[in-house]
C-alpha positions in Angstrom: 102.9 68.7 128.3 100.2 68.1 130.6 96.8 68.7 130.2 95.9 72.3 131.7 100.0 73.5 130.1 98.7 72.2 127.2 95.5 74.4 126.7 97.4 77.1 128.5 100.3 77.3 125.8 97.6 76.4 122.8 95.7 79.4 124.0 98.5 81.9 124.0 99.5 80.5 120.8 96.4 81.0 118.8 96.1 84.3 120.5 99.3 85.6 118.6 98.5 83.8 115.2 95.0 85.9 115.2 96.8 89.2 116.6 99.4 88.9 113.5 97.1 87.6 110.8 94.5 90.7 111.8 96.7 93.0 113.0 99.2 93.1 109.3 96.2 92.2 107.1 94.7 95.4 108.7 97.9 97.4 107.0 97.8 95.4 103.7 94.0 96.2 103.4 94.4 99.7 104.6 96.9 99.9 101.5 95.4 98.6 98.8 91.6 100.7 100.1 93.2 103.9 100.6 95.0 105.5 97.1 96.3 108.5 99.5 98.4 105.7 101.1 100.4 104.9 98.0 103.6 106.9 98.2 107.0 105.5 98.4 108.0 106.0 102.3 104.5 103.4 103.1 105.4 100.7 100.4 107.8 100.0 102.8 105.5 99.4 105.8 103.2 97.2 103.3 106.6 95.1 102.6 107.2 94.5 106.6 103.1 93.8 106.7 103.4 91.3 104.1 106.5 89.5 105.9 104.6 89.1 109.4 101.4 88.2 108.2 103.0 85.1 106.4 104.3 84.5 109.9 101.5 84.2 111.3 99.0 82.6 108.6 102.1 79.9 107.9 105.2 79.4 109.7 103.5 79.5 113.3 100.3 77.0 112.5 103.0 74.8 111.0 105.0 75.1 114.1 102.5 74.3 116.8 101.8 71.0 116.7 105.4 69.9 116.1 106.4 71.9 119.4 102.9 70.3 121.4 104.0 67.4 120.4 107.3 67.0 120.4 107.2 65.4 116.8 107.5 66.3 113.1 105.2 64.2 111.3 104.8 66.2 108.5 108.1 64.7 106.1 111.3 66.3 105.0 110.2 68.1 102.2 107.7 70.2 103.9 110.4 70.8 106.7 112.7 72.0 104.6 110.2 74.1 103.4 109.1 76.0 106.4 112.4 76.6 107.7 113.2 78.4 104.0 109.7 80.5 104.6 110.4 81.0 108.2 114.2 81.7 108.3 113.3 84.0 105.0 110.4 86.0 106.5 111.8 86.4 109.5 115.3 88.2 108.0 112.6 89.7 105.4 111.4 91.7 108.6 114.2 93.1 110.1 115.5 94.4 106.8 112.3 95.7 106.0 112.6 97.9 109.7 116.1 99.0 108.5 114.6 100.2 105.4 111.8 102.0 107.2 114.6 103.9 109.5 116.6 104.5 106.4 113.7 106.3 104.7 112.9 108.1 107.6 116.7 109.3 108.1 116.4 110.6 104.5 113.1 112.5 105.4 114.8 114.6 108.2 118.2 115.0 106.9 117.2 115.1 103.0 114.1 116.7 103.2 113.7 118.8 100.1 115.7 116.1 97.5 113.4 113.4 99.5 110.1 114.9 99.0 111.4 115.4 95.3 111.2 111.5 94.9 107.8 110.4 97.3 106.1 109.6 93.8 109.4 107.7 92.4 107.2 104.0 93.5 109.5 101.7 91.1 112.2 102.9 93.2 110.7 101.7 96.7 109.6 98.9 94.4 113.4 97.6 93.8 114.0 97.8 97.2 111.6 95.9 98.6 112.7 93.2 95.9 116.0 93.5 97.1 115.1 92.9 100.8 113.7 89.1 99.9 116.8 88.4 97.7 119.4 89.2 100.7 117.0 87.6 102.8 116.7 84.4 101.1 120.8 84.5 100.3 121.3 84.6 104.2 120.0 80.8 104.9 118.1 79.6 101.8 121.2 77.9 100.3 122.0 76.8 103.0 119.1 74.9 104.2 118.5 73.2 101.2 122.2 72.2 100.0 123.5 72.1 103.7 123.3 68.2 103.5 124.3 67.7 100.1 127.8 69.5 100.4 128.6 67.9 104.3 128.0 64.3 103.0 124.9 63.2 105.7 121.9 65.0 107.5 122.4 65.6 111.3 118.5 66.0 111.7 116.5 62.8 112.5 113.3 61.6 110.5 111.1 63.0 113.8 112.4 66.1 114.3 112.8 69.9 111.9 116.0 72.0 112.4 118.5 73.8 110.0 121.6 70.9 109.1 123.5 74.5 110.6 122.2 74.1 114.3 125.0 73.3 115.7 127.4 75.1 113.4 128.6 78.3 115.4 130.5 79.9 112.8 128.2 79.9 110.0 125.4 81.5 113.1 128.0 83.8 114.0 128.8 84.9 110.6 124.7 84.4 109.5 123.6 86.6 112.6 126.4 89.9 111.9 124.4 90.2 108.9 120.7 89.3 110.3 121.0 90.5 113.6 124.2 93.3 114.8 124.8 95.3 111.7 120.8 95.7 111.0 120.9 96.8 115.0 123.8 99.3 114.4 122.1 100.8 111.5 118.2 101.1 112.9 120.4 102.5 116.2 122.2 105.3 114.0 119.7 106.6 112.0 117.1 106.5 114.7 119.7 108.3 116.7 120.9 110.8 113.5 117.2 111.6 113.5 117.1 112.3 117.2 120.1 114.8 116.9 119.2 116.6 113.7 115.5 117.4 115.7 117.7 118.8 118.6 119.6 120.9 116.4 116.5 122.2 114.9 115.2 123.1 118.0 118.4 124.8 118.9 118.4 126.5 116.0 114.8 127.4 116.3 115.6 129.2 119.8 118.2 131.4 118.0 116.4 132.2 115.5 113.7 133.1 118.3 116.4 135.3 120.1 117.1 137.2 116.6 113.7 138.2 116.0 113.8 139.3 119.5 116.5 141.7 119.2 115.7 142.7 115.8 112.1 143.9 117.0 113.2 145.6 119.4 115.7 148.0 117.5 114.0 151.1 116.3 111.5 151.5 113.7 114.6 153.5 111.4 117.5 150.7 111.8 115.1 148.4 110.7 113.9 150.1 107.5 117.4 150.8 106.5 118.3 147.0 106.3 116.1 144.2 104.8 112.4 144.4 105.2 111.9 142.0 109.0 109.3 140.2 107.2 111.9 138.6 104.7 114.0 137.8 107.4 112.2 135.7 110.0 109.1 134.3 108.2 109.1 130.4 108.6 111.2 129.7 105.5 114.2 132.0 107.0 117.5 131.5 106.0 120.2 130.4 109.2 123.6 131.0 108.7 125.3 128.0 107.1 121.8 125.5 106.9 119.3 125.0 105.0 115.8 126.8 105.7 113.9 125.7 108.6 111.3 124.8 106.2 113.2 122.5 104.7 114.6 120.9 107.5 111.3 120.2 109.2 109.3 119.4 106.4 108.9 115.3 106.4 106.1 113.3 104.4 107.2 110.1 106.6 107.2 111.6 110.0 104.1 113.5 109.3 104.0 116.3 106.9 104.4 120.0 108.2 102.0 123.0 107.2 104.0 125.0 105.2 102.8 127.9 107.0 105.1 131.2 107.3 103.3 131.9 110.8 106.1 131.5 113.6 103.7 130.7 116.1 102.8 127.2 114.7 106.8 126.2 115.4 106.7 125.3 118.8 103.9 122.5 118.0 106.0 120.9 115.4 109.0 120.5 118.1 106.8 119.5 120.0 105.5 116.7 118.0 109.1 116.5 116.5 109.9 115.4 120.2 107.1 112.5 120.3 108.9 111.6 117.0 112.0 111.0 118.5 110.6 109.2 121.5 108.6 106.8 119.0 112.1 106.3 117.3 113.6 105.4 120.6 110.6 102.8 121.2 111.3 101.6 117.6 115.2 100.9 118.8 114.4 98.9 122.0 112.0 96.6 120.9 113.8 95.7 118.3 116.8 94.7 120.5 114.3 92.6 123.4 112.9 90.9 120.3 116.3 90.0 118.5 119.0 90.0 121.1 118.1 87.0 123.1 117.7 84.8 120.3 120.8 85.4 118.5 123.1 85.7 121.9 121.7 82.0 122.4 121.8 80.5 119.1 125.5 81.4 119.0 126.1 80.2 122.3 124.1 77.1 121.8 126.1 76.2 118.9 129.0 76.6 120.2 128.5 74.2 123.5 126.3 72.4 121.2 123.3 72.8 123.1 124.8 71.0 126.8 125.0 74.7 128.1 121.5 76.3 127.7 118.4 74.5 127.8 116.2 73.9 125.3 113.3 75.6 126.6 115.5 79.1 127.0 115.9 78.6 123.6 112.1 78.7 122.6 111.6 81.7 124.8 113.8 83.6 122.6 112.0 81.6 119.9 108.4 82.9 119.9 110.5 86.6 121.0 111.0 86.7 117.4 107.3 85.8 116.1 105.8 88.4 119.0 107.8 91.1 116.8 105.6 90.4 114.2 102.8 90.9 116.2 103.8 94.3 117.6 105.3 95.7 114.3 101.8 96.6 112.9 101.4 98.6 116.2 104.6 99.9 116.4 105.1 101.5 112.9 102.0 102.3 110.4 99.7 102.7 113.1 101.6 105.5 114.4 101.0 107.4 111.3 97.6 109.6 111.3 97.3 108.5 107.6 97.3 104.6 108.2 94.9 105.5 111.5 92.7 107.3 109.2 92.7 104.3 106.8 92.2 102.0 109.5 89.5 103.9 110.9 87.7 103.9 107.6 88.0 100.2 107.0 87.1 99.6 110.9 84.3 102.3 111.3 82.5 102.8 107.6 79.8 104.7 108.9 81.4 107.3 110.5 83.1 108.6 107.0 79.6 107.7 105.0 78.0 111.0 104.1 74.3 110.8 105.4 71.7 111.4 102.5 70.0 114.5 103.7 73.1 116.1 103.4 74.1 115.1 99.6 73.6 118.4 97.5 70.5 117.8 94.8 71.4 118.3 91.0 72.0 121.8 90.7 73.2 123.1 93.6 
């Protein structure tokens, strides 16, 4: 590159290493300062933290001055390595997402049976285990015994890529599992999520239109049934579902007040609303970031890289790294419990209690 591209592209780059160190270390911090934080649905945002942050503080600084430059100078060992961490971190992060959707199509559909399990931890534990294993099993073997079972490395002694680069069936095959079915299944529960708050607002309206009619009958029809106040409190019973209480309740999505008052229910569909639209957000991003790359890794392979050029290629590249960089936005910080923990680690004097106020001994 020439001179003033050079600084240009070095700039941007250390811009996103220091927005994804800082940004994820801010939610691994956040977890391990605030106890509150420690429930099951958040060790999964701490396990998509601890994937991007390696992303930045290792694969990217490792990556910069071989793309600068044009050259790996740094041996075959520690290539082999990076592309392990990278290839592993960066399937590591898109399974943790499908987790976090997951857990948050639990909280809305299984509300009451999910709330049952928020302090189950070795149970979040396992999964977050099982998120590196299927991460590494999707191109760890493969980039270290690649070579071995073909007979001969493709790569030269200057340059870093997977022996698989040009191999379009094992991409194919690798991106079904890294790429399109983790995209159908953040799309359907996002999407399941959506519904079930439409049908809890439609159900809501009914139950709305009851206590309409019901009011207005007179005083006498009303005593001679069931008392109205066991009928259309908050926790009411509808015809074939759940109560509403249980259906809106959601320690991942932001925990309701369990109060019986109908008057609070319109402001949690309104914020269920905002929920959904955050979900939607979550569901797009996720496809800019992803879909590039894999469309063109697949067709690259295939044409063997005569088709696309190599710097379309990058673009869809340093796509994948920018997601780590907006996950930390995109996910814990739109949870008033991380903001609050962030806001304490960012801002300690506005939560430090000033000493004329402390109570002396005795009071």
């Amino acid at each position: 590159f020439s001179g003033p591209i050079f600084v240009i592209l070095m700039v941007m780059m250390v811009t996103l290493v220091v927005v994804i160190v800082l940004g994820n270390a801010l939610v691994i911090l956040a977890f391990k300062v605030d106890k509150s934080l420690r429930r099951q649905c958040n060790y999964y945002f701490l396990n998509l933290a601890i994937s991007d942050f390696l992303v930045g503080a290792f694969c990217i600084p490792v990556y910069i001055p071989y793309i600068l430059t044009g050259r790996w100078t740094l041996g075959r060992g520690l290539c082999k390595l990076w592309l392990v961490t990278d290839y592993l971190l960066c399937s590591a992060s898109v399974f943790s997402i499908v987790l976090i959707s997951y857990d948050r199509f639990l909280s809305v559909t299984r509300a009451v049976s999910y709330r049952a399990r928020q302090s189950m931890t070795h149970q979040a534990i396992i999964k977050m285990i099982a998120v590196w294993v299927l991460a590494f099993v999707l191109y760890g073997p493969a980039i270290i015994f690649w070579e071995l079972v073909v007979g001969r490395s493709r790569v030269p002694k200057d340059e870093c890529f997977a022996e698989f680069y040009y191999s379009w069936y094992f991409l194919l095959s690798a991106s079904m599992l890294e790429f399109f079915s983790p995209f159908i299944s953040v799309a359907f529960f996002n999407l399941s999520i959506y519904l079930s708050i439409r049908r809890r607002r439609r159900h809501h309206r009914e139950a709305q239109l009851q206590h309409q009619l019901q009011a207005s009958e007179p005083a006498s029809a009303q005593t001679e049934g069931i008392p109205l106040s066991h009928n259309w409190g908050f926790g009411i019973k509808l015809p074939g579902r759940g109560s509403f209480h249980s259906q809106t309740s959601s320690p991942c999505l932001g925990k309701l007040d369990p109060s019986t008052s109908r008057a609070a229910q319109p402001s949690r569909l309104s914020r269920d609303k905002k929920i959904a639209k955050s979900l939607a957000i979550i569901v797009c991003v996720f496809a800019i970031c992803w879909a590039p790359y894999t469309l063109l890794m697949i067709i690259r392979a295939a044409c063997r890289g005569r088709c696309i050029q190599h710097h379309w290629y990058e673009v869809t590249f340093w796509l994948l790294w920018l997601n780590s960089a907006i996950n930390p936005f995109l996910y814990p910080l739109c949870h008033s419990s991380f903001r609050r923990a962030f806001s304490k680690i960012l801002c300690p004097k506005r939560y430090t209690t000033p000493p004329s106020s402390a109570l002396r001994p005795g009071q």
